[in-house]
N, C-alpha and C positions, 0 to 999 in steps of 0.2 A: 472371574468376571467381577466389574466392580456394581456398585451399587447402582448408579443411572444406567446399567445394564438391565438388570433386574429388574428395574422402574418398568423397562420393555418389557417385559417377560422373556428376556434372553437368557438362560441360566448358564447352559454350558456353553463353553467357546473359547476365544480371544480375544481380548482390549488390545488395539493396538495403537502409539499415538498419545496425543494430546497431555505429556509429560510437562512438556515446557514452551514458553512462550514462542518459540520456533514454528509448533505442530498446529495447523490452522484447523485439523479436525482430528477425531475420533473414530479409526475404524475396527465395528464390532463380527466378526464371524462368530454364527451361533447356527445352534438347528437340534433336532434330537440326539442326535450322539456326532460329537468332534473327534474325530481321533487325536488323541496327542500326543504326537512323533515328531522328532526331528523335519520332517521330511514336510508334514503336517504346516508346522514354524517357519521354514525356509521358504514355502509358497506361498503364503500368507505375505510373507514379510518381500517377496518379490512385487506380490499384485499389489502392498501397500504404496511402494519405493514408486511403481507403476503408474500407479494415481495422483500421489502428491504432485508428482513434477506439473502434470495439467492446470489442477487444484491450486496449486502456487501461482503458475504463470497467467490464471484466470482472476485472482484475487488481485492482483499487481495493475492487469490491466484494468480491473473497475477501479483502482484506485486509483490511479495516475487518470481515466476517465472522468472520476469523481471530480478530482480536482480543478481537470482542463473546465469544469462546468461550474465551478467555484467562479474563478477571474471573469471579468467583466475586459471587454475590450480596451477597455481605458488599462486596468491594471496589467495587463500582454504590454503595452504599449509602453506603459511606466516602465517593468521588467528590462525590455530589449533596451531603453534609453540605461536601465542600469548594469544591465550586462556589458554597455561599451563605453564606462566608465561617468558616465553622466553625474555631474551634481545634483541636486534638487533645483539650485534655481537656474542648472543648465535645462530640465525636464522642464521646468514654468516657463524660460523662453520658447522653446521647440516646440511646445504643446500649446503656448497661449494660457495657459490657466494661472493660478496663483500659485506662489512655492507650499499655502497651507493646505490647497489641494492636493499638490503632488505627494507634501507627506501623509496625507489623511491616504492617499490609494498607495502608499508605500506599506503603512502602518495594515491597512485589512491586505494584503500580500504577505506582511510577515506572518499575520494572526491563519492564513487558512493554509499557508503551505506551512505552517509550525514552524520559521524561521525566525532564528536569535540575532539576525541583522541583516543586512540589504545584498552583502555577497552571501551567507548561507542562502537567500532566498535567490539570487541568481543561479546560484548551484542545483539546487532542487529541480528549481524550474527548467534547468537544462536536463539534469539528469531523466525527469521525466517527462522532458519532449513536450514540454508546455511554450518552448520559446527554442527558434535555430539559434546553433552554435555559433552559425556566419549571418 
C-alpha cells in the first residue's frame, strides 16, 4: 500500500493505477486481511480493466461537453466558416462584422480548444463533435 492509502487508514491491500499520465484514477482494495494470490491479482486487475473503460468514456464525454459550453455561437459559426476553407475577410463578408472581429473569436477558439492554428482548431472541433463534418 502506498502512503495516500494509509492517509485512509487502508493498510493492507492493493494500489492499483494511477502510475502514469494515462490512469485517470487510483483504485485501492483493502479490508482486514487481502489474501495475496495470483488469483487474488488477476480479479482485481479484471474489475480494474472493468471500470476504467466507463471511467474513460465518462471523463471524455464531460470534456468534449466542457468544451461545447466554452464556444459562444458566434465562435461555432466562425469554426464551420473555417472548416470550409474561409479566409478571415471571407468570414467578415458572410457574417457582416469586421475582419478584427473575426480574428478576436478566432483567437478565444484557438485559446479554449488549446489550438496551435486555425486547422488544428477545425480538427478538434470536429474530432469532438463541436462542429458537422458536412
Amino acid at each position: 500500500m502506498n502512503h495516500e492509502a494509509k492517509a485512509f487508514g487502508l493498510i493492507d491491500g492493493y494500489t492499483y493505477g494511477g502510475n502514469d499520465a494515462e490512469d485517470l484514477a487510483t483504485f485501492w482494495f483493502a479490508g482486514r486481511y487481502i489474501e495475496r494470490s495470483k488469483r487474488s491479482k488477476a480479479v482485481i486487475e479484471f474489475v480494474v480493466r472493468a471500470l476504467t473503460r466507463p471511467l474513460r468514456e465518462m471523463y471524455e464525454r464531460n470534456r468534449i461537453s466542457d468544451r461545447q459550453k466554452l464556444l459562444s455561437n458566434r465562435e461555432i459559426e466562425v469554426l464551420n466558416w473555417l472548416k470550409e476553407g474561409k479566409s478571415t475577410w471571407d468570414i467578415s463578408s458572410i457574417l457582416k462584422i469586421s475582419e478584427r472581429t473575426v480574428k478576436f473569436h478566432i483567437g478565444n477558439i484557438m485559446k479554449k480548444l488549446d489550438a496551435i492554428n486555425r486547422t488544428h482548431a477545425v480538427a478538434i472541433a470536429l474530432r469532438d463533435g463541436l462542429i458537422d463534418p458536412f
